[in-house]
Wavefront OBJ file of the C-alpha trace (Angstrom):
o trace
v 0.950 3.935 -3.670
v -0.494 0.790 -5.336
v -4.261 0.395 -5.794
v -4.409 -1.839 -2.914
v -7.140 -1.850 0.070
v -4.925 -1.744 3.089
v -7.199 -4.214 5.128
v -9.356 -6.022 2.643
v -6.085 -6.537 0.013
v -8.841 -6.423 -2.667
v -6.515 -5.262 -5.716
v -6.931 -4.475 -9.387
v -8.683 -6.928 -11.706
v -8.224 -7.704 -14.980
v -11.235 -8.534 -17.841
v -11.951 -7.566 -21.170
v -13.992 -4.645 -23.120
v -16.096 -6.866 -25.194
v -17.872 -5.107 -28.589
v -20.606 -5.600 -29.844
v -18.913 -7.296 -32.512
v -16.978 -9.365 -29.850
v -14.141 -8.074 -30.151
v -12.006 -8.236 -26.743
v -9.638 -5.716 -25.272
v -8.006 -5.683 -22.123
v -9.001 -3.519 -19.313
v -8.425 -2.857 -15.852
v -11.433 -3.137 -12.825
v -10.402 -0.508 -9.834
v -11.490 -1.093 -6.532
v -13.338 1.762 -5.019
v -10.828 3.097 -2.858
v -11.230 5.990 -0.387
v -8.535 7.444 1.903
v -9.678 8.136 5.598
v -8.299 8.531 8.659
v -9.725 7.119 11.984
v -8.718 7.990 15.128
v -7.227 4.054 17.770
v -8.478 4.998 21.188
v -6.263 2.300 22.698
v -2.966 4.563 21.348
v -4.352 7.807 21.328
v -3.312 8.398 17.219
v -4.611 8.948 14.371
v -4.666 6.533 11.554
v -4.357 7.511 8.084
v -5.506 4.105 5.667
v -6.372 3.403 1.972
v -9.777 1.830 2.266
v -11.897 0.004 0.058
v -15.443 1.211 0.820
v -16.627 -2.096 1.616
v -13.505 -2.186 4.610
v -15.362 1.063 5.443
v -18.308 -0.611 6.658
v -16.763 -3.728 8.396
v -14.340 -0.612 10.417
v -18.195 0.878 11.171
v -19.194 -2.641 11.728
v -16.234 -4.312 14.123
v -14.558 -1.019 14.911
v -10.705 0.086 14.166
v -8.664 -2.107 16.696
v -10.057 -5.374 15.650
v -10.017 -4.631 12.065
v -6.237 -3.692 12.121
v -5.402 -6.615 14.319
v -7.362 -8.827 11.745
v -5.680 -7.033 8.847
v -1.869 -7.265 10.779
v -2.395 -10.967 10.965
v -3.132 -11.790 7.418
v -0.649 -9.726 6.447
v -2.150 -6.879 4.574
v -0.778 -4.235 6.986
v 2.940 -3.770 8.805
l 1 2 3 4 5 6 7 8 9 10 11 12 13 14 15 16 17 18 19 20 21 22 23 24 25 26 27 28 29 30 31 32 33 34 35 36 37 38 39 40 41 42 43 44 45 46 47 48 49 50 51 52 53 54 55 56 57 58 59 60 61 62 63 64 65 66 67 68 69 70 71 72 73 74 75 76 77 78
C-alpha cells in the first residue's frame, strides 16, 4: 500500500537535505502513519484503516461514522 492517510489523503512530501555547505539533495517527508482498526456501531464491523495520527484525533474528536462519510465524499476512501 501507498503512504497515503486513508481519510486525511495527506501523502509524501518532497524537500531537500540542505548541508552546511548548501549543498541540496532530495529527500522524502513521511507522514506519520499508524494502522488501527475501529469498530462502526451503525454496521456492526470492524474497520481496519491507514491513519495519519492527526486523522486519529479528529476519529477521537467527531467519531468513526462521520469521519468515513466525510472521507467517502471527498474521495479519499471507496
Amino acid at each position: 500500500m501507498a503512504k497515503v492517510c486513508q481519510i486525511t489523503g495527506k501523502r509524501v512530501q518532497v524537500g531537500n537535505n540542505v548541508s552546511h555547505a548548501n549543498n541540496k539533495t532530495k529527500r522524502t517527508f513521511a507522514p506519520n502513519l499508524q494502522t488501527k482498526r475501529f469498530f462502526v456501531p451503525e454496521t456492526g464491523e470492524w474497520v481496519t484503516l491507514k491513519l495519519s495520527t492527526s486523522a486519529i484525533k479528529t476519529i477521537n474528536k467527531k467519531g468513526i461514522t462521520a469521519v468515513i462519510k466525510e472521507a467517502k465524499l471527498k474521495g479519499f476512501l471507496n
